[in-house]
N, CA, C and O of each residue as an XYZ file, in Angstrom:
788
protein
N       9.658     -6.492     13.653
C       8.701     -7.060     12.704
C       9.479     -7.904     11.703
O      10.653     -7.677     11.414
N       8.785     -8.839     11.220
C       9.802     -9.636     10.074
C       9.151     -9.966      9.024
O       7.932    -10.121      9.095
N       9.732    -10.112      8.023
C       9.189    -10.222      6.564
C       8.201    -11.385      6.389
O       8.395    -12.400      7.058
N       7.014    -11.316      5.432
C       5.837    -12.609      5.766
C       5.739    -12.653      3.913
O       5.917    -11.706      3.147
N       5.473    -13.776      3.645
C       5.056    -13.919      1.710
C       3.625    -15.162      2.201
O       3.603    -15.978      3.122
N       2.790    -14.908      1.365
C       1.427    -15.241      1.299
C       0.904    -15.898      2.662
O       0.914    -17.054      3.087
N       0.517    -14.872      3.089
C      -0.678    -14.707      4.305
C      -1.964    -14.431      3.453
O      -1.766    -13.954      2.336
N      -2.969    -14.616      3.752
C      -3.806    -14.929      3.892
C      -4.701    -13.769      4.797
O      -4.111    -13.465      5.833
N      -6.255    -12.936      4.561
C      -7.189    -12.130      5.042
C      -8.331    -11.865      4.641
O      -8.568    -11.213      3.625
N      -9.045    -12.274      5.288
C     -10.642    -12.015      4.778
C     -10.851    -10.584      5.348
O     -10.174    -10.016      6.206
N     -12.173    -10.034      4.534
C     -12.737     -9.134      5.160
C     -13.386     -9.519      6.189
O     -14.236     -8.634      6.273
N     -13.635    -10.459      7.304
C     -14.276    -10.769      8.100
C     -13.596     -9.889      9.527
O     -14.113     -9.546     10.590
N     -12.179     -9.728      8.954
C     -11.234     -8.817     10.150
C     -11.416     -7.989      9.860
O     -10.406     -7.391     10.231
N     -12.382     -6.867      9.100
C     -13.139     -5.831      9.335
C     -14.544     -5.330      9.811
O     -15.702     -5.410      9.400
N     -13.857     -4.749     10.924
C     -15.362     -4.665     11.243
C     -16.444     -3.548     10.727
O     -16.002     -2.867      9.802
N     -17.616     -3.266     11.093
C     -18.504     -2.801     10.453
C     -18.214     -1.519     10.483
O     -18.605     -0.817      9.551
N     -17.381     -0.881     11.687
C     -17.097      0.457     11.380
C     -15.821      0.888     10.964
O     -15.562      2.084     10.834
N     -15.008     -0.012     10.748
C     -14.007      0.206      9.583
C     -14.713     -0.004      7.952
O     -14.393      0.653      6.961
N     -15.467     -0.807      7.995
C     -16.387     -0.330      6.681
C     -16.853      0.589      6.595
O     -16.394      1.430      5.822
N     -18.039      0.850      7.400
C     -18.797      2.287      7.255
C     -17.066      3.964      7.226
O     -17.096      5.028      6.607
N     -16.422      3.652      7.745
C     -15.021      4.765      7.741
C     -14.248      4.734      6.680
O     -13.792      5.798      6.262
N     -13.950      3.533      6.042
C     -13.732      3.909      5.112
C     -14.359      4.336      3.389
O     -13.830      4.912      2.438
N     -15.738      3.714      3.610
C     -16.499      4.425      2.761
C     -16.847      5.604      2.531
O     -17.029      6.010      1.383
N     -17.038      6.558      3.904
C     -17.464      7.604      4.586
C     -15.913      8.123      3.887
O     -16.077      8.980      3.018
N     -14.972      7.873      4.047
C     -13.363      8.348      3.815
C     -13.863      8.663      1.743
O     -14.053      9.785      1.275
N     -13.927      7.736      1.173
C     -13.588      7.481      0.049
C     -14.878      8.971     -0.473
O     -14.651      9.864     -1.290
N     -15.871      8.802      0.161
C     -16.822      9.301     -0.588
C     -16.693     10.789     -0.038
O     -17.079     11.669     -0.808
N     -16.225     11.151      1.127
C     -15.719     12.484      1.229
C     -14.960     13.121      0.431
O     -15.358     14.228      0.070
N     -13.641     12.615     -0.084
C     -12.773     12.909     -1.268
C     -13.243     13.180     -2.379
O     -12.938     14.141     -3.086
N     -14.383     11.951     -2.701
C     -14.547     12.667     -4.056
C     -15.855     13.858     -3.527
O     -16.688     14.379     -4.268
N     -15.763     13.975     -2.646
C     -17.174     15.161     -2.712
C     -16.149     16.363     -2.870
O     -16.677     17.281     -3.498
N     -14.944     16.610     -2.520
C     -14.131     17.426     -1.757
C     -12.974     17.529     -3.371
O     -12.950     18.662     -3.853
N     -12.693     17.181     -3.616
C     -11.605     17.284     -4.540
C     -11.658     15.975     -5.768
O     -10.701     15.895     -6.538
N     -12.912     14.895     -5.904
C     -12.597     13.901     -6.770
C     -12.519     14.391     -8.128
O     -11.689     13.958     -8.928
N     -13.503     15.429     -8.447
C     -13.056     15.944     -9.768
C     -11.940     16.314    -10.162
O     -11.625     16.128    -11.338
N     -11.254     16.802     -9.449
C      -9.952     17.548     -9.559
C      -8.945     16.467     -9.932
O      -8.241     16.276    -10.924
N      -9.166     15.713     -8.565
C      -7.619     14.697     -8.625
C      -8.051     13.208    -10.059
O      -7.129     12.790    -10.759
N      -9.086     12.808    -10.181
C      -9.498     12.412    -11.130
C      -9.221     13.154    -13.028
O      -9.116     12.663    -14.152
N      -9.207     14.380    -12.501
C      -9.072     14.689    -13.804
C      -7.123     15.408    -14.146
O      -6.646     16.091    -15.052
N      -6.553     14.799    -12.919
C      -5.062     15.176    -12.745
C      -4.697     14.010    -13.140
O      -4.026     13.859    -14.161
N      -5.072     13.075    -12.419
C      -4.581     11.511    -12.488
C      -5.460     10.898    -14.131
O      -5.299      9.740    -14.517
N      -6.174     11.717    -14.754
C      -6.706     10.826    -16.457
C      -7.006      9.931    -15.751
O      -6.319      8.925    -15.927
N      -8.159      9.825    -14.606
C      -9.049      8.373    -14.285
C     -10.823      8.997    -14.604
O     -11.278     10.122    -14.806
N     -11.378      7.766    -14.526
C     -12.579      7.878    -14.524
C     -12.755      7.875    -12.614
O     -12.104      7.230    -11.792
N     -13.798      8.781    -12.417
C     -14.385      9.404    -11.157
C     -14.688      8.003     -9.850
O     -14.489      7.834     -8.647
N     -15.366      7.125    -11.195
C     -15.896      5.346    -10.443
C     -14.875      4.958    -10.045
O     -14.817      4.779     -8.829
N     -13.649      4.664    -10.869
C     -12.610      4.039    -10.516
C     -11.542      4.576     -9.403
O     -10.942      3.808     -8.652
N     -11.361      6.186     -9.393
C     -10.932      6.991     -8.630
C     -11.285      6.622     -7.504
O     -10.310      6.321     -6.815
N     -12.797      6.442     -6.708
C     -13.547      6.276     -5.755
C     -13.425      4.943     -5.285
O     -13.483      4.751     -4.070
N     -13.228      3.771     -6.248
C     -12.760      2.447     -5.729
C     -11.237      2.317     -5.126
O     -10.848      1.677     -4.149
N     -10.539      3.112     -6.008
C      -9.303      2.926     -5.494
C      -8.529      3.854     -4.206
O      -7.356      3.744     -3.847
N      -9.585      4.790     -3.650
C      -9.133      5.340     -2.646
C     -10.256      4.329     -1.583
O      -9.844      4.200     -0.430
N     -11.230      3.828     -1.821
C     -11.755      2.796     -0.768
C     -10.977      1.518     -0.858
O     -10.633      1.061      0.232
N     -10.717      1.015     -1.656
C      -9.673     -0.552     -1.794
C      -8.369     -0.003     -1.027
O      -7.828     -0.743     -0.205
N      -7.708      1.647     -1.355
C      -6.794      1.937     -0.317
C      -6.836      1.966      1.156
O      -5.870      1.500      1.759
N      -8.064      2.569      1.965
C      -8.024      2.548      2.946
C      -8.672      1.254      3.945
O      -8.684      1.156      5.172
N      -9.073      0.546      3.131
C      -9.859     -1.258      3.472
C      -8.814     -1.596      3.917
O      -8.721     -1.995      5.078
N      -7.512     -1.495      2.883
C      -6.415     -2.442      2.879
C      -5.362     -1.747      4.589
O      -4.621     -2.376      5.343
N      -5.764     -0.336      4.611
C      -4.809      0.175      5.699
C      -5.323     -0.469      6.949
O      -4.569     -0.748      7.881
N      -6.834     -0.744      6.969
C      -7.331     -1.114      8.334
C      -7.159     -2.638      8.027
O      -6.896     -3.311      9.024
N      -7.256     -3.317      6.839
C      -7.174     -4.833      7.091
C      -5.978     -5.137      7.693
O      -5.877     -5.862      8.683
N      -4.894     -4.497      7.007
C      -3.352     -4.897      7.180
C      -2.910     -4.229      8.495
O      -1.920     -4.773      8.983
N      -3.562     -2.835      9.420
C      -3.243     -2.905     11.092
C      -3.930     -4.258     11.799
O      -3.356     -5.150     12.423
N      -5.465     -4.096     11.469
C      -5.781     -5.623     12.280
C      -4.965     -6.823     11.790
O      -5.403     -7.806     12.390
N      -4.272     -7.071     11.215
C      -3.410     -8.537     10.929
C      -2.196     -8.523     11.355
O      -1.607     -9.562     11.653
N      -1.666     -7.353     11.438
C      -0.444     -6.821     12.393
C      -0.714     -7.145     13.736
O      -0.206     -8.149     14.235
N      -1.537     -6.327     14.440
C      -2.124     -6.561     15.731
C      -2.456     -7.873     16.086
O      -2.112     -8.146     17.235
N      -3.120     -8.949     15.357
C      -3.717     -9.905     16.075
C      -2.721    -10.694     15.391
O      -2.893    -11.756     15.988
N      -1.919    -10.894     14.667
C      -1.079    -11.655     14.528
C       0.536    -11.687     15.486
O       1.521    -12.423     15.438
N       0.166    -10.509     16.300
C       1.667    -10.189     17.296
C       2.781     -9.317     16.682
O       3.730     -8.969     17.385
N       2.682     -8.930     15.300
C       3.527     -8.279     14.465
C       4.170     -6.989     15.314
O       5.307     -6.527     15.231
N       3.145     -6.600     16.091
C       3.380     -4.966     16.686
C       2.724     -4.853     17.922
O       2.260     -5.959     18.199
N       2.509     -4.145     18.668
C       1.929     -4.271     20.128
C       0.913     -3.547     19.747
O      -0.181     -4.021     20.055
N       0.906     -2.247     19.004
C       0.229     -1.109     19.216
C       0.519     -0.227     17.591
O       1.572     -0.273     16.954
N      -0.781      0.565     17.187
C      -0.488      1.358     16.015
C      -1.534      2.096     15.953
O      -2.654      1.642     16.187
N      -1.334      3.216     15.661
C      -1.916      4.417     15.710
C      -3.078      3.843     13.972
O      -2.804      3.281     12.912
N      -4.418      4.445     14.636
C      -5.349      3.841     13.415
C      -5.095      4.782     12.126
O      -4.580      5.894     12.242
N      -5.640      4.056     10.465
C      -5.207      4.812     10.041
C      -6.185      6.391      9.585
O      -7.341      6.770      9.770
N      -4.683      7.081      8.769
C      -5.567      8.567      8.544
C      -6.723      8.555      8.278
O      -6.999      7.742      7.395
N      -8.001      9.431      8.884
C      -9.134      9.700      7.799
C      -9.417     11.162      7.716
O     -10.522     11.633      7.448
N      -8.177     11.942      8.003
C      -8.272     13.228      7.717
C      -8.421     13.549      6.651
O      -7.556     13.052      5.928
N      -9.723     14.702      5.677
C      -9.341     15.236      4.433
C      -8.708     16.226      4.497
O      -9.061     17.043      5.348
N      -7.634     16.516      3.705
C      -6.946     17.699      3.594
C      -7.036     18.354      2.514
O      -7.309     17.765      1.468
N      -6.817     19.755      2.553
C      -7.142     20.697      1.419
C      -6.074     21.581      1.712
O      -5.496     21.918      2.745
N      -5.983     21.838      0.602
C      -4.742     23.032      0.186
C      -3.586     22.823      0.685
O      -3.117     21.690      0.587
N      -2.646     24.136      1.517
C      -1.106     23.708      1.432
C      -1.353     22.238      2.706
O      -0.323     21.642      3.023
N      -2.436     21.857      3.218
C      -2.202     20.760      4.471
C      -2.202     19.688      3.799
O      -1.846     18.582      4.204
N      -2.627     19.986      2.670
C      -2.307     18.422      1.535
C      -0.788     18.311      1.453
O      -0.191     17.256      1.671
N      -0.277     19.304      1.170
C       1.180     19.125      0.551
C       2.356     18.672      1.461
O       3.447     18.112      1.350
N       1.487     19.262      2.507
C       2.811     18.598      3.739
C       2.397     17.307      4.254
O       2.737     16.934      5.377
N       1.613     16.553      3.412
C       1.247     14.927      3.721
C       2.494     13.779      3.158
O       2.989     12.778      3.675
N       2.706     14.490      1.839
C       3.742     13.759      1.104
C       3.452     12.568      0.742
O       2.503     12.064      0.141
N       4.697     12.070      1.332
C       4.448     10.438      0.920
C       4.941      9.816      2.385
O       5.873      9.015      2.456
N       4.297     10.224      3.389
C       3.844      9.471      4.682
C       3.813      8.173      4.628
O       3.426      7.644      3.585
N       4.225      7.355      5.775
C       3.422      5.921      6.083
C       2.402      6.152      6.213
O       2.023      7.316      6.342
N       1.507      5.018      6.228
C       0.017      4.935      6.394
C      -0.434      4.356      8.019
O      -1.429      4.532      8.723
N       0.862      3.577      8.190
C       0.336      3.449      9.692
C       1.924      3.104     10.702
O       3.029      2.711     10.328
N       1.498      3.392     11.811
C       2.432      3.931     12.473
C       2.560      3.835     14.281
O       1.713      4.345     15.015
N       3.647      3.166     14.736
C       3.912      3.108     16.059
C       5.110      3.766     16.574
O       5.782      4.116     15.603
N       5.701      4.105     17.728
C       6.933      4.108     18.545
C       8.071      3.584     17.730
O       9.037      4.228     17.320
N       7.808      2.323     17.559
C       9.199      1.492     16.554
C       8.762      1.399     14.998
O       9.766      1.515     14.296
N       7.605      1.231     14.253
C       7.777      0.765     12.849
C       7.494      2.050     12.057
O       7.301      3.051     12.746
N       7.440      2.178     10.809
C       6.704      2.965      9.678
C       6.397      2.314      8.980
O       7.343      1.660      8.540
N       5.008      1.956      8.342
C       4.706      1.015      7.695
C       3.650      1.900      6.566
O       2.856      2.813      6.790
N       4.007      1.231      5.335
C       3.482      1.902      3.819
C       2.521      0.646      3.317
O       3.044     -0.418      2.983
N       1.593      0.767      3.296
C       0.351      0.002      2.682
C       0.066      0.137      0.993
O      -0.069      1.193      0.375
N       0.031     -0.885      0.586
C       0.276     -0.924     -1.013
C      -1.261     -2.050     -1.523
O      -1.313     -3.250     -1.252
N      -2.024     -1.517     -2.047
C      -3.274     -2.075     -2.205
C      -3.030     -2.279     -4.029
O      -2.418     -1.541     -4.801
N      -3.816     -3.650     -4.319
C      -4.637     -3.740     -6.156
C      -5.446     -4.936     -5.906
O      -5.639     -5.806     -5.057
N      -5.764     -4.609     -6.887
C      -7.112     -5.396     -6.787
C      -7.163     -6.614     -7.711
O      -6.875     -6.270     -8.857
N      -7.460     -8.056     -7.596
C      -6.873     -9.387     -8.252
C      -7.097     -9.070     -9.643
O      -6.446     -9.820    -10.371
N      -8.024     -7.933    -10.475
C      -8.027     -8.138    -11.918
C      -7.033     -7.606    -12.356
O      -7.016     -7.361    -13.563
N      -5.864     -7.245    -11.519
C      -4.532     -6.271    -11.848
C      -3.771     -7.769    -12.286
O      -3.535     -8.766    -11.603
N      -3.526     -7.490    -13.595
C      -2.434     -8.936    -14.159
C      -1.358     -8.039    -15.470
O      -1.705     -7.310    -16.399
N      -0.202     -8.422    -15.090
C      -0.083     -9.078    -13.737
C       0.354     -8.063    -12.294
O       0.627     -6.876    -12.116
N       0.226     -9.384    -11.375
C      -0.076     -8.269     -9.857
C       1.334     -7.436     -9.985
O       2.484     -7.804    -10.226
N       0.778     -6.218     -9.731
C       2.317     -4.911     -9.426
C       1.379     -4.201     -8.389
O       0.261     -4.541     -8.001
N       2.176     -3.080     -8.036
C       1.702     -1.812     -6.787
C       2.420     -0.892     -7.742
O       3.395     -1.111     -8.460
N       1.674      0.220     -7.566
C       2.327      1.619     -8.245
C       3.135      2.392     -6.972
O       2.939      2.074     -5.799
N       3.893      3.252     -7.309
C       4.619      3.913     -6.483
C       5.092      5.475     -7.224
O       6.114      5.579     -7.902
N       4.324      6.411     -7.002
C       5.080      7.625     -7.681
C       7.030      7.613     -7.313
O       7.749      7.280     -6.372
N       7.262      8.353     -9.092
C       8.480      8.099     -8.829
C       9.061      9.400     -8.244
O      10.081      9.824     -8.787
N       8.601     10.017     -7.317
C       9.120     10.871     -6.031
C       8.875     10.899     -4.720
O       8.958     11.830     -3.920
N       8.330      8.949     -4.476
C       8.630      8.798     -3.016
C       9.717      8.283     -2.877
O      10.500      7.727     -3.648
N       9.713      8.541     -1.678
C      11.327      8.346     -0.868
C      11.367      7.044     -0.622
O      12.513      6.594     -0.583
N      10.108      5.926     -0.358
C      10.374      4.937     -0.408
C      10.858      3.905     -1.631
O      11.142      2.713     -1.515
N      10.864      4.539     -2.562
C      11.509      3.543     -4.165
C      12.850      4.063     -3.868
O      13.567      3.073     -4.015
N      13.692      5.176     -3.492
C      15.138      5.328     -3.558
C      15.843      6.010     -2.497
O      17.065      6.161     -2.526
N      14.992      6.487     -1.420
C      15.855      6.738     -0.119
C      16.540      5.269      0.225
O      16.094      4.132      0.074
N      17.940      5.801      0.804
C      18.759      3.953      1.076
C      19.143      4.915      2.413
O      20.261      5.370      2.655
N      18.090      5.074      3.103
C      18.642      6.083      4.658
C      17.714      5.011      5.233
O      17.986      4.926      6.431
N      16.863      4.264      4.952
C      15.648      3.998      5.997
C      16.199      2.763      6.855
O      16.715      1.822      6.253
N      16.126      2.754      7.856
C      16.502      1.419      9.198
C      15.892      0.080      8.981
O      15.890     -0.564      7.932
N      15.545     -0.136      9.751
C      14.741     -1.569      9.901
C      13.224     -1.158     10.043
O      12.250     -1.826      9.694
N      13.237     -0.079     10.553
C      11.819      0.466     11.480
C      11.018      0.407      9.703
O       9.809      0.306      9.911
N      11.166      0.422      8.820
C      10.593      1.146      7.564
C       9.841     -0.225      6.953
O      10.590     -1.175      6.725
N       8.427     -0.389      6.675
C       8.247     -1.770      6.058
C       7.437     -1.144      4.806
O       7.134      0.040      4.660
N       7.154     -2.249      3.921
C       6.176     -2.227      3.064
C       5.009     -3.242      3.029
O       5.310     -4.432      2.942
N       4.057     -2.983      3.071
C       3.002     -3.879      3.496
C       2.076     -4.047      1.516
O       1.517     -3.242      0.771
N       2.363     -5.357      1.454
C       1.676     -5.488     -0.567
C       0.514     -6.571     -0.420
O       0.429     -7.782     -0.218
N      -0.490     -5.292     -0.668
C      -1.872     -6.309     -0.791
C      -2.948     -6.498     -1.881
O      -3.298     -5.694     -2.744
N      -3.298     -7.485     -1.691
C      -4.546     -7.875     -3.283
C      -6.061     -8.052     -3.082
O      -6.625     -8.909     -2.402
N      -6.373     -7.479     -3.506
C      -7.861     -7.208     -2.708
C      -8.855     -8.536     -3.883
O      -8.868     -8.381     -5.104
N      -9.242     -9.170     -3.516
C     -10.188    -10.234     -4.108
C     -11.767     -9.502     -4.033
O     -11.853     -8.404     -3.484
N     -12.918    -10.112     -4.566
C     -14.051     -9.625     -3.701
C     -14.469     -9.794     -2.574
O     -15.093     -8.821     -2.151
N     -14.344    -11.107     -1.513
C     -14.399    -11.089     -0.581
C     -13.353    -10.948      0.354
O     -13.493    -11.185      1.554
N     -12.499    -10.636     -0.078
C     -11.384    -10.645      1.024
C     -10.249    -10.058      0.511
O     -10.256    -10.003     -0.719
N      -8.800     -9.377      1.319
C      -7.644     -8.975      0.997
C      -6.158    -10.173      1.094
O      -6.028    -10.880      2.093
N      -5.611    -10.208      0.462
C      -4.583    -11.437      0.408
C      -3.261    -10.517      0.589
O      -2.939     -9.665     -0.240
N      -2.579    -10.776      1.705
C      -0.905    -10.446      2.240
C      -0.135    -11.192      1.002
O       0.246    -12.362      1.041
N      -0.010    -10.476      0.116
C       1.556    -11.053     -0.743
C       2.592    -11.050      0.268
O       3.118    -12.094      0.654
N       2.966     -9.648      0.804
C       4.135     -9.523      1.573
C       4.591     -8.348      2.155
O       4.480     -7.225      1.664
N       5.144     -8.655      3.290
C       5.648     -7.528      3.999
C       7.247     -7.612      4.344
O       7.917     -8.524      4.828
N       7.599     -6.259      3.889
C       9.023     -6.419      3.265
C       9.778     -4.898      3.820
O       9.257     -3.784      3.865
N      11.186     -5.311      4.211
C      11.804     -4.342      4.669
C      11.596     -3.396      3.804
O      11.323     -3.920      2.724
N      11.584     -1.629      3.703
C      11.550     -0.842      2.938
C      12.812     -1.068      2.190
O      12.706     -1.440      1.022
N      14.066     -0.883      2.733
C      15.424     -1.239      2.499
C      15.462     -2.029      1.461
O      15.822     -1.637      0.351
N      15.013     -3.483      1.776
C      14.994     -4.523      1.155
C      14.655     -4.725     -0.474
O      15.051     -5.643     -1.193
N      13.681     -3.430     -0.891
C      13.232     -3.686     -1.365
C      14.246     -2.668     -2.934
O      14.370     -2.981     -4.118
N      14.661     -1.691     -2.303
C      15.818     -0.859     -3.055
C      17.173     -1.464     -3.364
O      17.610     -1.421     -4.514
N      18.095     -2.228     -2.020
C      18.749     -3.073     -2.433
C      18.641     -4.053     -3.349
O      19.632     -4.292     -4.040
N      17.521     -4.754     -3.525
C      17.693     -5.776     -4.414
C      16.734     -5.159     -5.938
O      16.086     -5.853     -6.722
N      16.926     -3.799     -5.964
C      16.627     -3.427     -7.075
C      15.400     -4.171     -7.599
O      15.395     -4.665     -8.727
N      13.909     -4.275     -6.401
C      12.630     -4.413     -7.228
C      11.779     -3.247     -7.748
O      10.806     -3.458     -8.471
N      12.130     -2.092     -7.397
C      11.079     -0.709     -8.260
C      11.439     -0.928     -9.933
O      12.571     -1.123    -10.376
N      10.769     -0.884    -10.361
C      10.791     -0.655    -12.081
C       9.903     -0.350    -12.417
O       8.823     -0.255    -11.834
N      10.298     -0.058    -13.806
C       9.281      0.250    -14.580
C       7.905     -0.166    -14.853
O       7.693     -1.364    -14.664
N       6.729      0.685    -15.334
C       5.490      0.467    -15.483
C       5.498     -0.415    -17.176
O       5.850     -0.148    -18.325
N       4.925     -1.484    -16.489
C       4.350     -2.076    -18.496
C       3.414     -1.248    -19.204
O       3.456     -1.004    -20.410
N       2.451     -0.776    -18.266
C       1.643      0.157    -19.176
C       2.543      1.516    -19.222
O       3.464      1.957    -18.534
N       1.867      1.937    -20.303
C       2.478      3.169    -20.920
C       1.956      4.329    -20.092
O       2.741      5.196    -19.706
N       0.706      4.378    -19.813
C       0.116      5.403    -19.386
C       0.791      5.743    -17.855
O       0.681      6.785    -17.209
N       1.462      4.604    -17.534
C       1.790      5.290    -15.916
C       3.806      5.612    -16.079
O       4.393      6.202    -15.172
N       4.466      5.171    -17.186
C       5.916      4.784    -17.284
C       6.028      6.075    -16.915
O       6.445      5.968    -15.761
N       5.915      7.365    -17.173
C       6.530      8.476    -17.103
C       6.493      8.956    -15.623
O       7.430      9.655    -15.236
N       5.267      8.566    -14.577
C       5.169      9.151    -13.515
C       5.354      7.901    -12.002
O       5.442      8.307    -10.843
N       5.369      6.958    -12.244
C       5.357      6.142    -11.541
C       6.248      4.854    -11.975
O       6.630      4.608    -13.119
N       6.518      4.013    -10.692
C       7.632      2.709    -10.731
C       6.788      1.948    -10.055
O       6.001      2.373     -9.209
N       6.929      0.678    -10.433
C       6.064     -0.840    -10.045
C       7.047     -1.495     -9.756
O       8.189     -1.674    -10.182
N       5.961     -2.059     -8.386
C       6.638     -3.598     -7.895
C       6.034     -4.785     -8.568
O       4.817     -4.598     -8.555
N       6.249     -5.658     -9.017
C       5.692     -7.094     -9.712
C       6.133     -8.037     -8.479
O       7.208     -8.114     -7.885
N       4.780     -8.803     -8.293
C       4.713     -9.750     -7.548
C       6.119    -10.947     -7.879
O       6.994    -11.460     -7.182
N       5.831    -10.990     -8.941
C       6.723    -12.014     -9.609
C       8.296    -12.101     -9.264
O       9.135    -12.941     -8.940
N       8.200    -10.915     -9.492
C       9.569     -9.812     -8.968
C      10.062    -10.339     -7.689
O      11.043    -11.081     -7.632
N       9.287     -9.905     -6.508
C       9.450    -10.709     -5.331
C       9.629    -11.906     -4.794
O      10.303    -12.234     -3.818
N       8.689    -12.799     -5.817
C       8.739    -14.675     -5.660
C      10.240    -14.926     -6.339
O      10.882    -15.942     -6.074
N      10.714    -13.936     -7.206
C      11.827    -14.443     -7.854
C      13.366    -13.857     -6.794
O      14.511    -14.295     -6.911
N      12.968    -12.954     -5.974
C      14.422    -12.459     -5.743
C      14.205    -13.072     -4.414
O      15.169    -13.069     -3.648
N      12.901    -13.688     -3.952
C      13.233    -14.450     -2.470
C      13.634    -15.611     -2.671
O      14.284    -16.198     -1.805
N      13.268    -16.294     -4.092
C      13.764    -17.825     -4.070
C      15.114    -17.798     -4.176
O      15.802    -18.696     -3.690
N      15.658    -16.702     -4.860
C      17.175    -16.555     -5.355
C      17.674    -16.381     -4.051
O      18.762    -16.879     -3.762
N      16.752    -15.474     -2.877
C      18.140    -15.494     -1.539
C      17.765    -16.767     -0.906
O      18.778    -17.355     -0.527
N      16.845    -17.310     -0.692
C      16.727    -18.531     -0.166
C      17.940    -19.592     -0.672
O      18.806    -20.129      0.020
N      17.688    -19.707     -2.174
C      18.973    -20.739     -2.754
C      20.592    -20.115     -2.429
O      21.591    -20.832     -2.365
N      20.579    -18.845     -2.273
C      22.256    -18.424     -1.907
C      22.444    -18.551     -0.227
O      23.540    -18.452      0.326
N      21.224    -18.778      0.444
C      21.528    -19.077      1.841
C      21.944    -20.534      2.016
O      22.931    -20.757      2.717
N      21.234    -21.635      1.401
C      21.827    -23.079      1.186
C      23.257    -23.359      1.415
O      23.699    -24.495      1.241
């Protein structure tokens, strides 16, 4: 697989029952645990419920753009298991989607996020494991209203070496989580582009 910066996706590469699944996904959770994890995470319940549906939109937009773009042959669809109790805990911090050769981590926000970042708790393995191969990607997407926009898909590796996890601007997330900034990325690809010259 190889690294891509602004692609381009409508929701039109979803089809109706990846809509109806992942709604069905989002609205199970909160029937099942949204109070809980809503009132762990200091969110409001609405927003909780958007952002686990804008999460799993983005897992099925970003396999179909893999797939029909040639990225991968084949990938296992993504989770819509709910889990409860200790079967939660052994979920971790999983890829979201997954073949024979790749591991791929899906990173969803939504365009009123300014400026654009992805959150990342700061106890996944993907902000500071430096073990991961080639097989390991990160997939960073922006959800518009009609459609999802590919910022980029980026070695996991890639993304620790050149030291893009940092810190949260807002306060409310600095203590538990590390952000990627879009900006971040446009700036450390132009910089390897100009040292390849």
């Amino acid at each position: 697989m190889k690294q891509i910066i602004n692609d381009t996706l409508t929701f039109e590469n979803l089809t109706d029952e990846q809509l109806l699944l992942s709604k069905n996904f989002a609205q199970a959770i909160m029937l099942e645990k949204g109070l809980q994890i809503a009132n762990l995470k200091n969110v409001d319940e609405s927003k909780l419920y958007q952002d686990i549906l804008t999460g799993k939109l983005a897992e099925f937009a970003a396999s179909n753009y893999l797939l029909a773009n040639g990225l991968v042959k084949e990938l296992l669809a993504p989770d819509l298991k709910i889990r409860t109790g200790n079967e939660q805990k052994s979920v971790g911090y999983d890829h979201d989607l997954l073949n024979d050769d790749f591991k791929i981590h899906v990173k969803s926000c939504r365009d009123s996020s300014f400026p654009e970042s992805w959150l990342f708790d700061k106890h996944d393995p993907v902000t500071h494991s430096r073990t991961f191969d080639d097989s390991e990607f990160v997939v960073f997407m922006v959800q518009s209203k009609a459609s999802f926009a590919i910022r980029a898909i980026l070695p996991a590796r890639f993304l620790i070496e050149e030291s893009l996890y940092g810190p949260c601007l807002k306060p409310e997330f600095a203590k538990t989580k590390r952000c990627v900034y879009y900006s971040w990325i446009q700036d450390r690809l132009a910089t390897k582009t100009q040292e390849s010259k």
